[in-house]
C-alpha positions in Angstrom: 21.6 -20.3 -127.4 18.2 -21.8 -128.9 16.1 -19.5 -126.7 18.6 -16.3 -128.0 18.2 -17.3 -131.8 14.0 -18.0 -131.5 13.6 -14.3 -129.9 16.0 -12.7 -132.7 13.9 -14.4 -134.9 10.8 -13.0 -133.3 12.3 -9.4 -133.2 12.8 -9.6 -137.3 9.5 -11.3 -137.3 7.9 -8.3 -135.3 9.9 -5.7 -136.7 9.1 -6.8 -140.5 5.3 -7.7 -140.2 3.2 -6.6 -143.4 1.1 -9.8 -143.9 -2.3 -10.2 -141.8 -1.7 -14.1 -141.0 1.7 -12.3 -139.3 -0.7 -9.9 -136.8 -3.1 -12.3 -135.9 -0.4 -14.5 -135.1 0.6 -11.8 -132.9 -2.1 -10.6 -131.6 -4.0 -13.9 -130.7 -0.7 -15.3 -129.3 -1.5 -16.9 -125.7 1.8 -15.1 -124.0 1.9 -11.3 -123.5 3.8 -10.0 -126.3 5.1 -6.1 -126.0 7.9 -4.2 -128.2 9.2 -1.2 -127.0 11.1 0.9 -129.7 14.6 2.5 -129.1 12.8 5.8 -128.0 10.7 3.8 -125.1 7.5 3.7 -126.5 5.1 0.6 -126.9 4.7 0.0 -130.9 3.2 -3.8 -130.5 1.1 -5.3 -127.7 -1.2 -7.8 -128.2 -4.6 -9.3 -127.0 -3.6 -11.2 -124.0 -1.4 -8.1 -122.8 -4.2 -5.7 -122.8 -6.1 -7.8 -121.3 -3.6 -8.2 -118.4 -2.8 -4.7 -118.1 -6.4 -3.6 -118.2 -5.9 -0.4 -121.2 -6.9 -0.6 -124.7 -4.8 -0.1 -127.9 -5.4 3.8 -127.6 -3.8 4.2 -123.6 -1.2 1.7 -124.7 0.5 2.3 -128.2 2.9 5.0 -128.5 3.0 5.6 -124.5 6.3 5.2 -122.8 6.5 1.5 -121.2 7.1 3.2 -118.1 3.6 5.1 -118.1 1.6 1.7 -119.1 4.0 -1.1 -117.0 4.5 0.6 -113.9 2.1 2.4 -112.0 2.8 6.2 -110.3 0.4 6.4 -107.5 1.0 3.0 -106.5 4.9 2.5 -106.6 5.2 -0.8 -104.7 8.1 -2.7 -104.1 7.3 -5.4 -107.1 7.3 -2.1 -109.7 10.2 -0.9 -108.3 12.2 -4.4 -109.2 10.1 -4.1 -112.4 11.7 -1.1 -113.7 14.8 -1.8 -111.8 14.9 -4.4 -114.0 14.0 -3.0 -117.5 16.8 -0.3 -116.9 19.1 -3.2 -116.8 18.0 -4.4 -119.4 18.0 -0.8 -121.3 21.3 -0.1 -119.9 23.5 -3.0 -120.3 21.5 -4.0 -123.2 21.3 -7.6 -121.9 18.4 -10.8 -121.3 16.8 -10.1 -118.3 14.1 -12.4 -115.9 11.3 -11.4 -113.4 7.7 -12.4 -111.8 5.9 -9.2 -111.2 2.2 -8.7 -109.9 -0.3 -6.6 -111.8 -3.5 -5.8 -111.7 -5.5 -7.3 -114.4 -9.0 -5.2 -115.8 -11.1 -6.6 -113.2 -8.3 -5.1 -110.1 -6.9 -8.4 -110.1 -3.7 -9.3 -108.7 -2.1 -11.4 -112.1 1.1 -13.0 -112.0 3.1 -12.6 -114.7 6.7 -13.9 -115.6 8.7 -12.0 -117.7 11.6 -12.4 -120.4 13.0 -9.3 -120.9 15.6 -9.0 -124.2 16.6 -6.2 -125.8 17.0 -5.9 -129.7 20.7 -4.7 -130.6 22.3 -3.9 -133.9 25.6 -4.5 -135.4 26.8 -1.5 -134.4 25.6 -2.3 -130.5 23.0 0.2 -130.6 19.2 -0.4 -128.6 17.1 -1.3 -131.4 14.2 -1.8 -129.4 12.9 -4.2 -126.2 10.9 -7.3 -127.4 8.9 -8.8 -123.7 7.6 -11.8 -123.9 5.1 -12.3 -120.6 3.2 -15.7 -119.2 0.6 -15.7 -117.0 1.2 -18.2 -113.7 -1.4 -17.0 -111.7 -3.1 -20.6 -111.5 0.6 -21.7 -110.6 1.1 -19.2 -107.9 -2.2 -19.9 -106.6 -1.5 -23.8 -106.7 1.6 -23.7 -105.0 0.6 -20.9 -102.3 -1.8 -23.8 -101.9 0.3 -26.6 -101.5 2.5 -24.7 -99.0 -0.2 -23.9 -96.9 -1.1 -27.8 -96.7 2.3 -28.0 -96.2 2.7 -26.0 -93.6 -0.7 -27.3 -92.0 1.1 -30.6 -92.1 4.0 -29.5 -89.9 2.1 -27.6 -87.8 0.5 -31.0 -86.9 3.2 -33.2 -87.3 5.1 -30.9 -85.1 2.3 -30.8 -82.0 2.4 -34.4 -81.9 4.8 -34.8 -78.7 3.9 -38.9 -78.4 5.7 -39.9 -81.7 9.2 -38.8 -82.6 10.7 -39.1 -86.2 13.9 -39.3 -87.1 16.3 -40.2 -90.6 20.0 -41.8 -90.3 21.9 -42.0 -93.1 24.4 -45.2 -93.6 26.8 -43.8 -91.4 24.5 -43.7 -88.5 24.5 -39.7 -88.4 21.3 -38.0 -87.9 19.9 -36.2 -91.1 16.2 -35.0 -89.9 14.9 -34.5 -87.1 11.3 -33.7 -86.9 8.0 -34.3 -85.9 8.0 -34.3 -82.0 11.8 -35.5 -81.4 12.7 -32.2 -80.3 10.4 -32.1 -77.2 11.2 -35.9 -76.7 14.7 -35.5 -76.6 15.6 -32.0 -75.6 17.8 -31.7 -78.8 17.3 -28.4 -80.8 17.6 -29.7 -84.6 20.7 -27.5 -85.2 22.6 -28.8 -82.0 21.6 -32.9 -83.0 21.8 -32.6 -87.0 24.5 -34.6 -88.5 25.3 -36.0 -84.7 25.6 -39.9 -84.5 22.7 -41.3 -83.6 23.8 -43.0 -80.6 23.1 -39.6 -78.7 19.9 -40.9 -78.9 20.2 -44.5 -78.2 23.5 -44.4 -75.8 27.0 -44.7 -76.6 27.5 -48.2 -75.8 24.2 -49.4 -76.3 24.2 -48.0 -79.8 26.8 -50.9 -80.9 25.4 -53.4 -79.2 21.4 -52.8 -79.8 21.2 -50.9 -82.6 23.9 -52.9 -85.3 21.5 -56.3 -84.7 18.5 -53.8 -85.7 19.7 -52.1 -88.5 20.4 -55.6 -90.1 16.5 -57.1 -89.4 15.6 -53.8 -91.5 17.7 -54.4 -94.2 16.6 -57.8 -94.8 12.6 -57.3 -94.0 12.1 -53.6 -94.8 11.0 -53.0 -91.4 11.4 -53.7 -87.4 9.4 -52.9 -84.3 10.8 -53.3 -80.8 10.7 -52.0 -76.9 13.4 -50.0 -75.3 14.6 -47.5 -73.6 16.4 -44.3 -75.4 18.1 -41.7 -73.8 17.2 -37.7 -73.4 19.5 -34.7 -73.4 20.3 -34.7 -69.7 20.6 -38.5 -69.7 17.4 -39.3 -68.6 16.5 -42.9 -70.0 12.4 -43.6 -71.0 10.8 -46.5 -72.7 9.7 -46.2 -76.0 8.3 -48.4 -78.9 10.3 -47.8 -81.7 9.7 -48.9 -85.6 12.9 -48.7 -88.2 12.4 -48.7 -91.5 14.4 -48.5 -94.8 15.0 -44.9 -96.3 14.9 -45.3 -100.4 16.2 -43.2 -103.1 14.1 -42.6 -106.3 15.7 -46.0 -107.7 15.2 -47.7 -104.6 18.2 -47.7 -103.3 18.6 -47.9 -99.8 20.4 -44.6 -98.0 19.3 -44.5 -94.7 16.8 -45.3 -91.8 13.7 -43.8 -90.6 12.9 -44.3 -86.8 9.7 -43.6 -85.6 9.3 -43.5 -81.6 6.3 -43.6 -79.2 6.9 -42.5 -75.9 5.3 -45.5 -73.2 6.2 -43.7 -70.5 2.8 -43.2 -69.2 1.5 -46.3 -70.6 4.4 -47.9 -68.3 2.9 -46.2 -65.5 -0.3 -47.7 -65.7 0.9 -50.8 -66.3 3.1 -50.6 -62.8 0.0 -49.8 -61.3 -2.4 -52.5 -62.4 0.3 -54.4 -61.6 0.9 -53.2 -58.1 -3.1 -53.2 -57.3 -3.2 -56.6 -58.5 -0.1 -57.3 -56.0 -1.5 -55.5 -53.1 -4.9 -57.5 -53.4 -2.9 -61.0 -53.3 -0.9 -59.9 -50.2 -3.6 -58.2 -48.5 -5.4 -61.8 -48.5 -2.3 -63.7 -47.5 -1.7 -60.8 -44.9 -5.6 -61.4 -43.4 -4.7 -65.0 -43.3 -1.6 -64.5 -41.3 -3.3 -61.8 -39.1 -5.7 -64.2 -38.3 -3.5 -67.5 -37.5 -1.1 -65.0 -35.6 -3.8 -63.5 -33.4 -5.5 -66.5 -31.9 -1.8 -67.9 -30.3 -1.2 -64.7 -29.4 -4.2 -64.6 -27.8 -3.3 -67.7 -25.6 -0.1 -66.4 -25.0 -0.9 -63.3 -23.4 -3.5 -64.6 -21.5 -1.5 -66.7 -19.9 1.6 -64.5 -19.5 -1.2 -62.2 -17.8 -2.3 -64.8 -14.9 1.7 -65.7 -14.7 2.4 -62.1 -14.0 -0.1 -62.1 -11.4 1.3 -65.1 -9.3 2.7 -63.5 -6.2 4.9 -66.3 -5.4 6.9 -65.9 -8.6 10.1 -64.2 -7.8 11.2 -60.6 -9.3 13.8 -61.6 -12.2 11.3 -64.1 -13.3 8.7 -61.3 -13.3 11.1 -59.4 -15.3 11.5 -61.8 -18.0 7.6 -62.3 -18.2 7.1 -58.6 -18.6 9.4 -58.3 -21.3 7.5 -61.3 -23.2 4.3 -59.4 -22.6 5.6 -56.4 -24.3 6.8 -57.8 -27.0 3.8 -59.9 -27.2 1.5 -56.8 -27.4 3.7 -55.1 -30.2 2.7 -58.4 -32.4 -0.3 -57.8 -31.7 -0.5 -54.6 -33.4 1.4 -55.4 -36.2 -1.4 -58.3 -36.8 -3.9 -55.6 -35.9 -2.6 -53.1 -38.9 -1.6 -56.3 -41.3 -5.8 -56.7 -40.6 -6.3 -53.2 -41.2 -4.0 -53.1 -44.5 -6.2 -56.3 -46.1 -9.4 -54.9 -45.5 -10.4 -51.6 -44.8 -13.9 -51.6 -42.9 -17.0 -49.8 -44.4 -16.3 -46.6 -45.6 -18.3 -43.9 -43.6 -18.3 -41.4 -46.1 -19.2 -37.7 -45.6 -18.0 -34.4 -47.5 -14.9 -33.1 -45.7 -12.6 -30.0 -46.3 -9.0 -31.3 -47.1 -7.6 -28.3 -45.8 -9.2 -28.6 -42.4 -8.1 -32.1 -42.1 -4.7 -31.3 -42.6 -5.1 -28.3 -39.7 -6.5 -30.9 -37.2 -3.5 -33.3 -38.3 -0.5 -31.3 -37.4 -1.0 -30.9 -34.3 -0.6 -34.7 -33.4 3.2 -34.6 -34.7 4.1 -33.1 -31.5 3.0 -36.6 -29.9 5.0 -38.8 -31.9 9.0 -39.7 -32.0 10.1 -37.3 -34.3 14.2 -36.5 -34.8 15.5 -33.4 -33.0 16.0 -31.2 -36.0 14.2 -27.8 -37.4 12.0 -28.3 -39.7 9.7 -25.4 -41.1 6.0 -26.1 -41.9 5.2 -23.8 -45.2 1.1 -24.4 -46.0 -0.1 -23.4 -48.9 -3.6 -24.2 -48.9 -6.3 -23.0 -51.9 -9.2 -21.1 -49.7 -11.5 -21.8 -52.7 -10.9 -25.9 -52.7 -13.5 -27.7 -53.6 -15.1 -30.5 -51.0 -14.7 -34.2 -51.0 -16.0 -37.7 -50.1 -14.1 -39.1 -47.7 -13.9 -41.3 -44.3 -12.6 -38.3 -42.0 -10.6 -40.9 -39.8 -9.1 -42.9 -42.7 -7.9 -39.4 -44.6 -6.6 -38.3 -40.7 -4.5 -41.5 -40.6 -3.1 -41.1 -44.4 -2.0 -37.4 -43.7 -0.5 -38.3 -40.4 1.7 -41.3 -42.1 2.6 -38.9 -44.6 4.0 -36.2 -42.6 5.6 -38.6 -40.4 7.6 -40.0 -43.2 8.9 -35.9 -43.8 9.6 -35.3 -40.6 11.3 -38.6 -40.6 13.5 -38.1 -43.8 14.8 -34.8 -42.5 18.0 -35.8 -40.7 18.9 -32.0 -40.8 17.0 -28.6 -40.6 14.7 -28.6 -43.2 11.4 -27.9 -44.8 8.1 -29.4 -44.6 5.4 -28.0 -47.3 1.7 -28.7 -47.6 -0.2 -27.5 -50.6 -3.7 -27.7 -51.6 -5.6 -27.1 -55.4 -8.3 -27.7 -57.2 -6.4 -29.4 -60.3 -9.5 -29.4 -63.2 -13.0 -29.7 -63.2 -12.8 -33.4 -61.4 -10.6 -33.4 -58.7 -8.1 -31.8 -56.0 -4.9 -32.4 -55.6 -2.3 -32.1 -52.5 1.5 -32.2 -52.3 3.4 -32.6 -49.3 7.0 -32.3 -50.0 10.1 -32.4 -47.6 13.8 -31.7 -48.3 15.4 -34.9 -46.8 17.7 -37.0 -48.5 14.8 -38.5 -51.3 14.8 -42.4 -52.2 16.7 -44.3 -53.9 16.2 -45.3 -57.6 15.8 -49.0 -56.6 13.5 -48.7 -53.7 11.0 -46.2 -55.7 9.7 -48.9 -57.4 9.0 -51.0 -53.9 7.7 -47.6 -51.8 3.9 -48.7 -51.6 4.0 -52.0 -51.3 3.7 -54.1 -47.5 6.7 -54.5 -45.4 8.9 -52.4 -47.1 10.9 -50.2 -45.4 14.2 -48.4 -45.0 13.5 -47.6 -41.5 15.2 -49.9 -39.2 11.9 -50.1 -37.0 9.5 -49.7 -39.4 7.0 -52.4 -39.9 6.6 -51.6 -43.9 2.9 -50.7 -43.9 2.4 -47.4 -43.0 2.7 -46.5 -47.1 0.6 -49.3 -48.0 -2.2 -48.3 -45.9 -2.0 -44.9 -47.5 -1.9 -46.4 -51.1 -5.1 -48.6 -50.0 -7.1 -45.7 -48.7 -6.6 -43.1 -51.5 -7.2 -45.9 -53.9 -10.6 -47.0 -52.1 -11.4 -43.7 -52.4 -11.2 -43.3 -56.2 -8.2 -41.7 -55.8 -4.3 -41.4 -57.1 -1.3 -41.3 -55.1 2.0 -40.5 -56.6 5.5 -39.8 -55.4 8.6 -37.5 -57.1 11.7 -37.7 -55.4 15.3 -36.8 -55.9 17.9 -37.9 -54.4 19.7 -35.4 -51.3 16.8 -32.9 -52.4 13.9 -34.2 -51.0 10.5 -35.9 -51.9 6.7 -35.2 -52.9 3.8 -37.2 -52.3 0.7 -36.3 -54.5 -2.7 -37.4 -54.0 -5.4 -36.7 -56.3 -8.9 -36.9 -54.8 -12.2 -37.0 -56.5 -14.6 -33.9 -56.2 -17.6 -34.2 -54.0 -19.9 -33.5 -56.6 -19.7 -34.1 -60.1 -18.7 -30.6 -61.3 -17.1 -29.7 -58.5 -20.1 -28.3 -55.8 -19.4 -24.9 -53.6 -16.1 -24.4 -52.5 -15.6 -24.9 -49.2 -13.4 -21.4 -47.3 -11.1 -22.3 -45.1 -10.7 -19.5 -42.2 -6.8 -20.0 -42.1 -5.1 -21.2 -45.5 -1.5 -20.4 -43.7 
């Protein structure tokens, strides 16, 4: 109602101007100011709207507003709304608002926003259109500004897959979800928003873990702590996670904010400092034993030896001594490869093709005990792999345990396949995967380390040795497995040659 009275008061002010105080009023006025008589045409427009439209007095006063306001030869969509607008206005002689862009003097986009009213008499005839027109160019600019930081800000916020941030509100539903939780979680923000929150943490877990939490935030502001949240498909992974409080404007608590940092890699190396560390311990208890075992041994099949060669002995006694002896010999061997796990010997290091080595390999599976199934060998070898360092024999013996341990988990028909690739500018990388039945959740974590087996004659080493090798050859081995799906074993082997030498061809990739 104010702004309606000030711009009736403006039309009788601009309608009834005689004194030269009144003009220059008008004309120096900051804001555009244009009247538009009851037969269309401009009659007032001062300073600061000529200098926006870019005409003088001459090209402007006593032209129809549609010659000077909107533009023939260059109808765009912003005129169109502009006279859409001011035929409204005209029409249904009522207060009308709009931003438009014009080109200033210089060809200059300007903003302007507009206040459109038309002048009606008693009668409720068009008097006459008073527009009153500020410039928020600056403004525009500003906030075109402010969302492009904006929108820079998501962009990065958003590529940031390690850190996950999420709100709550009291009721423990989910009210944002941004930065990174969608590719942590596998929740799209319109399938999670307004969820409660225990999607995230676990049902149950959620009101035991979660309540104790939430009240450590409310009385300090702010907790950190190590756990494990849960993914989409169930999938658990450890994450450090920091609550704090979520504040209104007065300080009033409303929610939570969660930020979360994935550790699942972190984890990873972790495990494996830990297992290296583990594997160097046994391997020197393991030489010990070796040792202390082989030189009774010794004695003992010696003299098993000179009692086998006493003719006098009878047959069954023979029998019994024979059987000793063998069994003698096979703990001989298991000292001999508990040796061989706690020390490798000198590594006689020479640039090898992986590929060929895994040739020359498969054809000693047809010497060993393997189970009477199918299996089919599928290679898939890169002919442009790159060369390594490596002991020839030692890499023979790790590709042999591996592929033995295929074979070996394949209690049906199967698939056996060998890959080869140059992974980056550093290293090489082969898989060999099987289809057996996989390994079980709880044994994963134990799979490299010495005497553990699920075989009921295995000794336990045969993986360890492996692990040993690669890793004394600067290298990485890794296993993914599922279980009744099968397994892969990945080893990652150093280049030859710092940026990766000639690639050695390999006459039959398979």
């Amino acid at each position: 109602m104010k702004t309606e009275a000030t711009l009736k008061q403006l039309g009788k002010f601009i309608k009834k101007t005689t004194t030269n105080l009144e003009k220059t009023v008008i004309e120096k006025a900051s804001a555009l100011l244009i009247y538009i008589d009851e037969s269309s045409k401009i009659s007032i427009c001062n300073e600061k709207a000529r200098e926006i439209i870019g005409k003088n007095k001459s090209k402007i006063i006593g032209k129809n507003w549609r010659e000077v306001l909107t533009y023939k030869n260059n109808f765009t969509t912003k005129e169109k709304m502009f006279r859409a607008v001011m035929e409204d206005s005209i029409t249904y002689k009522r207060q009308n608002f709009i931003d438009d862009l014009v080109k200033d003097a210089n060809n200059a986009d300007r903003f302007i926003s507009w206040n459109i009213n038309p002048r009606v008499s008693r009668e409720g005839e068009l008097e006459g259109m008073i527009l009153i027109g500020h410039d928020i160019t600056e403004l525009q600019e500003r906030q075109q500004s402010l969302k492009k930081i904006d929108d820079t800000l998501k962009n990065i916020l958003s590529s940031i897959n390690e850190y996950a941030l999420y709100v709550i509100n009291l009721d423990n539903n989910i009210t944002y979800f941004g930065m990174g939780s969608e590719s942590m979680f596998g929740w799209q923000k319109n399938e999670i928003i307004l969820k409660n929150v225990g999607l995230l943490h676990g049902e149950e877990d959620a009101k035991t873990t979660l309540a104790p939490i939430l009240e450590k935030v409310r009385n300090s502001g702010r907790y950190e702590v190590e756990m494990e949240l849960v993914k989409k498909d169930g999938q658990t992974f450890p994450v450090i996670m920091t609550v704090s409080q979520f504040l209104d404007p007065n300080g009033k608590l409303i929610g939570y904010t969660f930020i979360v940092k994935d550790i699942t890699e972190r984890r990873k190396l972790e495990y494996q400092v830990f297992q290296t560390e583990k594997l160097a311990a046994i391997g020197q208890l393991s030489a010990g034993m070796a040792h202390e075992i082989n030189n009774p041994l010794f004695v003992i099949s010696g003299r098993l030896e000179i009692s086998l060669e006493d003719a006098s002995l009878p047959e069954s006694i023979k029998e019994n001594l024979s059987i000793a002896s063998a069994q003698t010999e096979r703990i001989r061997k298991l000292a001999d490869r508990m040796l061989k796990f706690a020390r490798q010997g000198p590594l006689k290091s020479d640039t090898i093709n992986i590929n060929e080595v895994i040739e020359n390999v498969l054809p000693f599976l047809s010497y060993q005990k393997l189970p009477q199934v199918k299996v089919e060998i599928i290679k898939d070898l890169a002919a442009d792999l790159k060369p390594v360092r490596a002991d020839l024999n030692q890499m023979q013996e790790v590709f042999i345990n591996l592929l033995l341990n295929a074979y070996q988990s394949m209690t049906q028909e199967g698939k056996l396949t060998i890959s080869t690739r140059n992974l980056n500018d550093e290293s090489i990388e082969i898989r060999i995967s099987d289809t057996g039945k996989g390994i079980e959740p709880q044994n994963l974590k134990n799979i490299f380390m010495p005497f553990f087996s699920t075989k009921k004659e295995g000794t336990g080493l045969g993986l360890s040795i492996c692990h040993n090798i690669v890793k004394n050859h600067d290298g990485n081995i890794d296993i993914e497995t599922e279980i009744n799906k099968g397994t892969t074993f990945i080893i990652k082997l150093p280049f030859a040659e710092k940026g990766g030498g000639d690639a050695v061809q390999n006459s039959d990739s398979g």
